[in-house]
N, C-alpha and C positions, 0 to 999 in steps of 0.2 A: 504494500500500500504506500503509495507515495502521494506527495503534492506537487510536488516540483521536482526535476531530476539536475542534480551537481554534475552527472555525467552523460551527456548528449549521444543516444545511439545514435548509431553511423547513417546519414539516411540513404547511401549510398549499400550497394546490395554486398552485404554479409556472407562471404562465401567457406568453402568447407576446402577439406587441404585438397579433397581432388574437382575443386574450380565450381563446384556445383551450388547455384543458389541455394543459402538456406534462408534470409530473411528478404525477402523484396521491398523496394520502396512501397511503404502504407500508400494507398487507395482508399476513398472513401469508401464509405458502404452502409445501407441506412437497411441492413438483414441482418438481424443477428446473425445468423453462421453462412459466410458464405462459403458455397458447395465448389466454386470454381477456381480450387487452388491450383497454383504450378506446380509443375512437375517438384518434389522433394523443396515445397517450400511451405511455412506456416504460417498463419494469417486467423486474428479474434480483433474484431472490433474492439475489446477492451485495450488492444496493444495499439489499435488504429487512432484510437483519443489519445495513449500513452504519446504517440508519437507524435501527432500534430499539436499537442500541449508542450511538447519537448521541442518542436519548431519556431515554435509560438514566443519563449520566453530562450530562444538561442542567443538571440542578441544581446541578452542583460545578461550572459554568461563571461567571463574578462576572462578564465582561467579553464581550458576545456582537459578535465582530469582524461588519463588512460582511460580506453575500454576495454579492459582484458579479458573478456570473451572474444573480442575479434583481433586483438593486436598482443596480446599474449600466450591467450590459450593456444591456440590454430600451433604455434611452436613447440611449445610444449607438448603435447598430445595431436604429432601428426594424422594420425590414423585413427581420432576419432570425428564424428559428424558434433557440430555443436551447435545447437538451437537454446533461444533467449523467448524467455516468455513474461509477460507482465498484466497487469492491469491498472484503472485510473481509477481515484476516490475523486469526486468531486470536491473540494473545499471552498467555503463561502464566508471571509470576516470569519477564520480560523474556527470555523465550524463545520463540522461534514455535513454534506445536507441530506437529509435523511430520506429513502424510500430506495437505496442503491440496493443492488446487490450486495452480499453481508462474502466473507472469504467462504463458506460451503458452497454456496455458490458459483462462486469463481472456481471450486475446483472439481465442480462437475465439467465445467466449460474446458479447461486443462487435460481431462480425461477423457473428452471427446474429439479434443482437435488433435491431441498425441497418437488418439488411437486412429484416427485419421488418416495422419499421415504415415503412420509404419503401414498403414494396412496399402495405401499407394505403391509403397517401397515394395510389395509384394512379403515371398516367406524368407523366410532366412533373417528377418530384421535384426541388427543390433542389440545388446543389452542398455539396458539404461542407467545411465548414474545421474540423479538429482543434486542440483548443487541451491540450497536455499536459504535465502537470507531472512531474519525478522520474523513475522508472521507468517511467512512465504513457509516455512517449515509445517504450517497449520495445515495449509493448502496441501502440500506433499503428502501428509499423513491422510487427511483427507482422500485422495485420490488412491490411495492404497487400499483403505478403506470400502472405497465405493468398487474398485477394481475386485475386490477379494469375492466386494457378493454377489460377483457376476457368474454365473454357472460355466461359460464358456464364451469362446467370440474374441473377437478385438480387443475389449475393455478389460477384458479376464487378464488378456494378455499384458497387459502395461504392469501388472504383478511379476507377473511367471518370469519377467523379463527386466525385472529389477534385479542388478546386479551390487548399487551403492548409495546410500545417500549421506549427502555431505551437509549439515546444519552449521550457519553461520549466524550466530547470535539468536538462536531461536529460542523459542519459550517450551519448555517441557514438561515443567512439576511444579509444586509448591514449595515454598521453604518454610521457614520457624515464623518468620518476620510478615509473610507474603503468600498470597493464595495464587496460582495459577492465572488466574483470571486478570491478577493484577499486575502479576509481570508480560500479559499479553497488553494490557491499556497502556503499560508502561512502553516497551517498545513502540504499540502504533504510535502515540502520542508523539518518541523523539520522531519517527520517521515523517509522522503528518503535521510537527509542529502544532500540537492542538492539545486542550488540556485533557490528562488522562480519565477525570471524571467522567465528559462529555459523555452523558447520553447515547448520542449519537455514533459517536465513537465507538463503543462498547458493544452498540448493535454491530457494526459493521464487520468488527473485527471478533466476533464470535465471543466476546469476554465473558458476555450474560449471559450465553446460552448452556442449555445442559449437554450439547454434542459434544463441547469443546472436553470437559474428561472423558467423555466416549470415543473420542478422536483419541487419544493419547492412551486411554487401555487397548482400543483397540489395535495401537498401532505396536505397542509394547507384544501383543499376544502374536502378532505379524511377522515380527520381526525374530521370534524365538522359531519362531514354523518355519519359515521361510532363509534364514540365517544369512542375508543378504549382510552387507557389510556397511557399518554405521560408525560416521567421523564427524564427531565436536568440534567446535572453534567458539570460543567465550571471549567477550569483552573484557575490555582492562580496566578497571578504576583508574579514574586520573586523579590521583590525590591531589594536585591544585586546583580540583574544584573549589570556588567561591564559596559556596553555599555549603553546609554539612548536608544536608534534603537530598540535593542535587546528589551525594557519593553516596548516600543510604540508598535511593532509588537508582545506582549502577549496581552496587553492590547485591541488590532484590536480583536486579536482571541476569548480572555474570549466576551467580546461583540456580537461578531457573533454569537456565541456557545447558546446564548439564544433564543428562539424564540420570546419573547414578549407577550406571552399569560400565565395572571395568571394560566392554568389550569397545567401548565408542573411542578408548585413549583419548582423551579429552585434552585440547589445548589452549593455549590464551593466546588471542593477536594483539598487536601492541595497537588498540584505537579505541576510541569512542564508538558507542556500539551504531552510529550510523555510517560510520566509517570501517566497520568492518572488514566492507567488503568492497573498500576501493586502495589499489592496490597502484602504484607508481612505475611500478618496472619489474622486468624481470627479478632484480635483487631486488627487489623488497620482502623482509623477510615473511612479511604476513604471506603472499602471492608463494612464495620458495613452500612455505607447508604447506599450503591448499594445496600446491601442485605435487609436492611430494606424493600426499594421498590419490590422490586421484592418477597419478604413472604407474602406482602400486596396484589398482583397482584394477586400471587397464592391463597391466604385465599379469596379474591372477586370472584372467577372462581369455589370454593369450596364450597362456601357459594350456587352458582346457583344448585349445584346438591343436595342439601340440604333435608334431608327427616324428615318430623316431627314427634318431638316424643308425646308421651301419655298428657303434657300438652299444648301443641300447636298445636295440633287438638280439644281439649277444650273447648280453645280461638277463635280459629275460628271458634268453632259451635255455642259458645256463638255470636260471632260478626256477623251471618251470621240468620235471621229472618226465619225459617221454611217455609212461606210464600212468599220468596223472590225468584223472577224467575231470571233465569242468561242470559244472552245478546244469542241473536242468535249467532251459531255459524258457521252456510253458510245462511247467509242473501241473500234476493232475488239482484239480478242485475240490472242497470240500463239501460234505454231505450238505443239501440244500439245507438252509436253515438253522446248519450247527456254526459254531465258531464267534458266534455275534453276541456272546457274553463278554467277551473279553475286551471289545473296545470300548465299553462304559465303564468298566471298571476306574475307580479313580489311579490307581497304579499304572496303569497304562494311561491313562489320559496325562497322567503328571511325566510320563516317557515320552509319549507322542507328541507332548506341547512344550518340550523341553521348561517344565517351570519351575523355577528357583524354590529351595538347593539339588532340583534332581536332575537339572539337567545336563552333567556330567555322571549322571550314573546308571550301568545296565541294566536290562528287565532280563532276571534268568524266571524263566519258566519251568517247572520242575513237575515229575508225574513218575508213577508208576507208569510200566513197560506197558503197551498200547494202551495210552488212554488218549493218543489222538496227538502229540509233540508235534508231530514233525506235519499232519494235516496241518495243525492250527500255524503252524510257521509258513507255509505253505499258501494259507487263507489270508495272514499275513501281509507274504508279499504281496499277493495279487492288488490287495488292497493300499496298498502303501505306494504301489507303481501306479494305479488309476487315480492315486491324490501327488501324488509328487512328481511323475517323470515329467512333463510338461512343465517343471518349474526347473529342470534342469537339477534335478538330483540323481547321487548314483544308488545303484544296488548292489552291493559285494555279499553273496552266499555262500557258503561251504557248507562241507561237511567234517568237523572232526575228528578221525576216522581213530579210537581208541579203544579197540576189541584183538582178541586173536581168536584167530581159528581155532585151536588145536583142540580148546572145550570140546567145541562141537564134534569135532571127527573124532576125538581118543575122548570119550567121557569118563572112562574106566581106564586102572593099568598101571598097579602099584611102581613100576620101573619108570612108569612115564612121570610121573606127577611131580619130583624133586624141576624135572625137566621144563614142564608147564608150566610151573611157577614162576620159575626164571625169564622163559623167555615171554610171558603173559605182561611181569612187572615190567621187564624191558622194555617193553611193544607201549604199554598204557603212560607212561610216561617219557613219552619219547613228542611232544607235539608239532616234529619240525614239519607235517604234514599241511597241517591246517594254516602254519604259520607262512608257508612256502605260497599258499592257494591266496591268503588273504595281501601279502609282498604284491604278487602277480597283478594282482586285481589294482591294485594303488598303484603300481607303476605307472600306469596314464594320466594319473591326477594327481602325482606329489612329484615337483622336478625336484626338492629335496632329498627323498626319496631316491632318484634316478640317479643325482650327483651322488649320492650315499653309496650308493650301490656298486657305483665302477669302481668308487673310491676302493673301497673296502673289497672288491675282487681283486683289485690290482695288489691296493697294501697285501693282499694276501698269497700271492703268485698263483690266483685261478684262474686269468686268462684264456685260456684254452680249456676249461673244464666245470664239470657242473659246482653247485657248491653240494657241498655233502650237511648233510642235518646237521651235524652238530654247531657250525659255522650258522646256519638259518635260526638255530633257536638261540645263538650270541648276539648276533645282530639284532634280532625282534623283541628279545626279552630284554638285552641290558642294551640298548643304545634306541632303538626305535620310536616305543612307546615310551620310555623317557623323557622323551623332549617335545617341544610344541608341534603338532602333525596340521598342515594347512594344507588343504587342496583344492579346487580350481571349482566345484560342487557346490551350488546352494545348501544342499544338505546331504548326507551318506549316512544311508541305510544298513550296519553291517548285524549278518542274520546267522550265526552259527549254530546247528544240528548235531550235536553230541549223542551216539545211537546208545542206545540204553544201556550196553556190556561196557563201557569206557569206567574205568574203577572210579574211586573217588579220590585217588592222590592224583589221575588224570584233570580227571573235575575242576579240582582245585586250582590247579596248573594254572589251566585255560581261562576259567574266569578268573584269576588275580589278575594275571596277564592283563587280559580284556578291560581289564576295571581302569588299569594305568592309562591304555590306550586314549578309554573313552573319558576319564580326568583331564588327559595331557589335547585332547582335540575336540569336534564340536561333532561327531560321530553320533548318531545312534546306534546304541549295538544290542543287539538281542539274541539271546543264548539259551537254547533247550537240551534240558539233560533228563538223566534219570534222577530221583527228588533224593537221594543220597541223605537223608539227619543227621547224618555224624558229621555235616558242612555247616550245620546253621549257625556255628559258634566261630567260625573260620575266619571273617572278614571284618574288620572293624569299622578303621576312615575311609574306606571305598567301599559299604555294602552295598551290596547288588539292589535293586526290588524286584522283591520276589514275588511268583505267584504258584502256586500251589494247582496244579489241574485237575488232581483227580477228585481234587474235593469240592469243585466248581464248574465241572461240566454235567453234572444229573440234568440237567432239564434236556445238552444235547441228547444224551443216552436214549432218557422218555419219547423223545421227539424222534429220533429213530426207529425205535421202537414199536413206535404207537402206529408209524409208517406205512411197518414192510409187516408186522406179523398179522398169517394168514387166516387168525382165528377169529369165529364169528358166535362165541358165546357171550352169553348175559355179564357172565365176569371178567372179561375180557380186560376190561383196564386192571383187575387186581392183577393180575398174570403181566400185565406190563409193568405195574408198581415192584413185582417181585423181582423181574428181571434186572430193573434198572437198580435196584437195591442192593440184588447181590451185585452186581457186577464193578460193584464199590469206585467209580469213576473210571472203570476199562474200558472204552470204547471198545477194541477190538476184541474184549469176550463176550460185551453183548452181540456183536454182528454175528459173531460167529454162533454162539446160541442160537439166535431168532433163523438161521439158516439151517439149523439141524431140526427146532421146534419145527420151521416150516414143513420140510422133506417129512417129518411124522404126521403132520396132520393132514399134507395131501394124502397119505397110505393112510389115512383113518382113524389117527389117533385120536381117544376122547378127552375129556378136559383132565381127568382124574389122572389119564396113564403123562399127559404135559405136565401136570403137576407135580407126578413120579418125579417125571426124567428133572424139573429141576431141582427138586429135593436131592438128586441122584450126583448131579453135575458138581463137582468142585470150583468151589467159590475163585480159586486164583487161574490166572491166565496157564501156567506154567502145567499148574494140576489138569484143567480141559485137555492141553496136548495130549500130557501120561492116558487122560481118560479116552480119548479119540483114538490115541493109537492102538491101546488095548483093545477097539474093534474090531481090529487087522487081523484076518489068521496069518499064517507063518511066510505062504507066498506074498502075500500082499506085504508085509512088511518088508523084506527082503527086497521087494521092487521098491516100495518108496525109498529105503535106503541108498539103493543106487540112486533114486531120481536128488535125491535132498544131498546126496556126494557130488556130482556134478556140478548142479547148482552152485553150493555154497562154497565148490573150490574153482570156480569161473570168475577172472579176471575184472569182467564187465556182465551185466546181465543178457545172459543166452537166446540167441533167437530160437523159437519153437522146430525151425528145421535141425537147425545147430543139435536142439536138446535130442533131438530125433533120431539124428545118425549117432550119435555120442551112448544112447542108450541100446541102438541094436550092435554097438559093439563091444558090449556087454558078452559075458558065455550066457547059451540059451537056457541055463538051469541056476537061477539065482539063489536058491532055498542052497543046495549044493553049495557054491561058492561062498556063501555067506557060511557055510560050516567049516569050511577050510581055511576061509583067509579072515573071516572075520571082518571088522566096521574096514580093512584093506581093501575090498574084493573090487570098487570101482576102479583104482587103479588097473588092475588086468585085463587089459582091453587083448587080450590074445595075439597070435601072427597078423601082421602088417595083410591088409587085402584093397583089391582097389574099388570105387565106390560103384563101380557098376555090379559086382558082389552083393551091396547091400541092400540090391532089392527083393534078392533072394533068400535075405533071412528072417528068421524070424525067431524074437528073443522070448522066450517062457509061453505065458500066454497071453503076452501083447499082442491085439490083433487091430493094428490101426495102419489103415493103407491108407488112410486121408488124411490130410493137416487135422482138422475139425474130430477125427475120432482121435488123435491123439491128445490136442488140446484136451476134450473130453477126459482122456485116459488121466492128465495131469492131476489136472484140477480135481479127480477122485482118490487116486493114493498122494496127493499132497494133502486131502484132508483140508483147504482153505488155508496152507502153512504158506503156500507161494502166490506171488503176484503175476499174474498174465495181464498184460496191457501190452495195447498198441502199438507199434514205435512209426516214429513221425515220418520214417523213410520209407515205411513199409505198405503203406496208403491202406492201411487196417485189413489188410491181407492175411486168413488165417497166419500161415507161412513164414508171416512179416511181423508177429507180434514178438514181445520178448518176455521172457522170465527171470523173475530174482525172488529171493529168500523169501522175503519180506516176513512173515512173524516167526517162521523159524530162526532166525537168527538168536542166538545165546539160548536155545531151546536145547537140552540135551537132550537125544532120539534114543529114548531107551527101547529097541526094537532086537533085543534078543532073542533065539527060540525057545 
């Protein structure tokens, strides 16, 4: 809000570093918005009075300051586009005259000529850095504001598309002395030379209204979500003020002018706060920090487009294991319905909205073995990508990976077990795995990071060679996460899946680690394990927030439940209430129950003999297996052993063909082999033969000459232990689907004869 301008925009055309108009000589215009602007140029009536008021009173000017948005900036920040925006207060005998548009106003107007013009510029538009002075900082927050509660579109955009904003003497908060309201009449006041009581004044400048702290929380809640990057500049008292009044009412403003949050580094310009934001020369030191900020803002937006050269692709191949699979990236969905506990939760809300003191601390999610982890991370993401990628955030997911096999295939075997232990403990406390996946993934968004990395391969003489784990857990654990992590991202997502056999000194590991990360950077991170109690005393000044699953997902269970089961008597929901009860927050032993209830009550089962079976059934996940596979007679067990050996000693998850020839080459008498060789017998795939052989065998009494009766075959001696889906290349092709563990994993297969 001005009255008069000290410094005369150029009325000669304002151009950008590569020649293109960006302010054209004002033209009248008696339309509020006119629709017919130039190519990449900006044009409001309220900047069209700005300027012929500024023409107007040219000549009573003796002394024409810098303009350093046109004779400054443009040098310093070659390579950005820069646009000046304003508007005019009427003043009458140092009064406003009242019926104007008030600054909300004005920054609807700001919001639609912005969106405007990027929308001209087509896609690909630049990000935005707001540089604003006085009240002008009201307006900005405003426009953020009104951007935020746009569902989508152009206007959405001038958000998603904030990359900084720079406040120069703005008004923020209240202090001891001073309400908010009054350090805003104070400002307009010096700017409009008008008394800060004025009525009129107050209107205009939003002082009386109730937006004005609605503007400021909401810009505070914006700013945490969106984690754009925010820079202070505070007025100086000038102790030779005459008047003591006069240095009280600098003093109100410098105070307000700060937000309170270490992240904005708050600094002082050496002026008077209407002076600010006039600036003499490249050295002048006020003009040296603005610009500082602002080359930093740009070089961070630069560093995102970032393309690697010849030795950091190297580095990254060095850091990256040949053998190392990368995270899904359309992971399956969650059951319709379920998972939408968790984002009311206030724990998660205080995660998701980063708000003070938690917004440096991770959400570990914690559960007994299927009770839905790694769905709910999963539901998650999806949801975190359809609210943030569009704002320019990253996702970095992994997996943990802190199990050993050897449970599973020796479950038994007094000679074995000194053995197991050893290399079990070695294996679960080893994380350079996870740590290697999560380096990878920041490589493109931290050039710290990148300079770190060659550094420390070269200091290390691995040039030519990969880095080996122990090197990967030095780096990440003692230098990494230690020190300040900045990347090029409005905000990062990071989502780690800990599979439920990872011990608890693994556990531990990972989320301390995790915890320093997410201290030392502006990360969200989110970590699901198995709910381990002997952790909950573990953590002190970095405690996680926690949430507990299985004690919080009953209503999915019910809801499941209440869904799929086939039963159509009078007590039907008690028979759900039972289900959901026992299965004490296990998703995956309701599912699996209500599939075995199902299969009985289409053969006729009546309520009494369901009521049996779940009287019958063991309450824990573990116990179902022992009870399901006790179904098996001797051959049937013997085949799922082979099938559950393959599986769970396969690399990557097995295509159904893959699983198909792998299993006819098998010996044709598995009950046999399984007497001889014992939980060995898949190993013995017999004499080398070539594949046109194997259509003439035939293993026990597998009898599946089709993709679809073998899938069938699967999914009945795997008993529901294994997952059959789709794979994305296979265009859902019996043929093309694949197989993995999935609840057999850490399930011992006691399937002896």
């Amino acid at each position: 809000m001005r009255k008069r301008l000290k410094k005369t925009p150029p009325v000669s055309q304002l151009r950008r570093s590569n020649s293109e108009p960006l302010l054209l000589q004002a033209q009248r215009s008696t339309r509020k918005y006119k629709t017919g602007l130039g190519k990449n140029s900006i044009q409001s009536t309220s900047r069209l009075k700005l300027a012929d008021f500024a023409d107007a009173n040219k000549s009573q000017e003796k002394v024409r300051d810098v303009y350093w948005p046109l004779e400054l900036l443009p040098e310093t920040c070659p390579s950005a586009r820069i646009f000046t925006w304003g508007y005019h207060t009427l003043v009458v005998d140092k009064k406003p005259v009242r019926l104007q548009s008030d600054i909300f106003a004005h920054a609807g107007e700001l919001l639609l000529e912005l969106a405007g013009v990027r929308a001209i510029q087509g896609p690909g538009a630049r990000p935005i850095i707001f540089v604003a002075h006085s009240t002008g900082g009201i307006i900005v927050k405003e426009v953020l504001r009104l951007s935020e509660a746009e569902p989508d579109g152009p206007l959405r955009d001038i958000l998603l598309s904030t990359s900084a904003v720079v406040f120069l003497a703005c008004p923020h908060r209240a202090t001891e002395r001073s309400t908010l309201a009054d350090a805003v009449s104070s400002m307009a006041s010096v700017t409009l030379r008008v008394e800060a009581s004025d009525i009129g004044l107050q209107e205009l400048s939003g002082a009386n209204s109730v937006e004005l702290q609605l503007v400021q929380d909401a810009f505070l809640r914006i700013w945490n979500d969106y984690n754009f990057q925010v820079k202070t500049f505070q007025e100086s008292v000038i102790l030779s003020y005459r008047f003591l009044e006069l240095r009280v009412e600098a003093t109100a403003r410098r105070l307000a002018s700060s937000i309170g949050d270490a992240r904005e580094k708050a600094e002082t310009i050496s002026a008077i706060h209407g002076d600010v934001c006039k600036f003499g020369s490249l050295d002048d030191p006020g003009y040296r920090a603005l610009a500082s900020s602002l080359v930093s803002f740009i070089g961070q937006e630069e560093n995102q487009r970032h393309e690697l050269n010849a030795d950091e692709s190297d580095c990254l191949a060095a850091l990256i294991r040949p053998s190392q699979t990368l995270p899904e990236t359309h992971p399956a969905t969650s059951y319709p319905g379920t998972c939408l506990w968790l984002y009311d939760l206030p724990e998660f809300q205080a995660w998701h909205h980063r708000i003070h003191p938690n917004n440096n601390r991770i959400l570990w999610i914690r559960g007994e073995p299927g009770c839905g982890k790694t769905i709910l991370l999963r539901s998650l993401r999806q949801r975190l990508e359809r609210q943030w990628a569009a704002a320019g955030s990253a996702f970095i997911c992994t997996i943990a990976e802190g199990h050993d096999t050897n449970p599973i295939l020796f479950p038994s075997g007094a000679g074995r077990q000194q053995q197991q232990q050893q290399q079990q403990q070695q294996h679960e406390t080893n994380p350079a795995s996870v740590y290697r996946s999560l380096l990878a993934q920041l490589f493109l968004q931290d050039p710290h990071l990148r300079d770190a990395l060659l550094a420390f391969r070269i200091g290390r003489g691995q040039s030519q060679q990969a880095f080996d784990d122990a090197l990967i857990v030095a780096f990440f654990a003692d230098y990494y996460v230690q020190r300040r992590v900045d990347t090029s991202a409005r905000r990062t997502f990071v989502i780690v899946d800990i599979p439920d056999d990872a011990g608890a000194a693994y556990v531990a590991e990972v989320v301390d680690t995790l915890s320093h990360l997410a201290r030392n950077s502006d990360f969200s991170i989110c970590i699901a394990s198995a709910h381990h109690p002997e952790l909950d005393e573990g953590f002190e000044s970095d405690d996680p927030i926690g949430i507990v699953m299985h004690v919080r997902n009953l209503d999915d269970i019910l809801r499941f439940v209440n869904l799929n089961l086939v039963a159509e008597w009078e007590e039907r929901n008690e028979t759900v209430m039972m289900i959901g009860q026992k299965a004490g927050g296990v998703f995956l032993w309701a599912e699996i129950v209500v599939n075995i209830l199902n299969a009985a009550i289409m053969e006729g089962a009546s309520q009494e003999m369901i009521d049996d079976t779940l009287e019958e059934v063991p309450g824990d996940l573990h116990g179902l297996y022992e009870w399901m596979l006790s179904t098996l007679d001797e051959r049937e067990k013997a085949e799922a052993l082979v099938l559950f050996q393959w599986v769970v000693l396969a690399a990557e998850p097995m295509r159904l063909n893959d699983l198909f020839v792998a299993v006819r080459l098998t010996e044709p008498s598995p009950v046999r082999m399984f007497e001889e060789l014992g939980a060995t017998m898949a190993f013995d795939v017999g004499e080398a033969r070539e594949l046109r052989e194997l259509r003439q065998m035939r293993n026990s009494e597998i009898r599946s000459d089709t993709p679809w009766q073998f899938y069938q075959w699967v999914r009945a001696r795997s008993i529901g232990l294994m997952e059959v889906k789709a794979d994305s290349h296979g265009g859902g092709r019996p043929g093309g689907w694949l197989v993995s563990h999935g609840g057999c994993r850490g399930c011992r297969l006691s399937m002896g004869p």
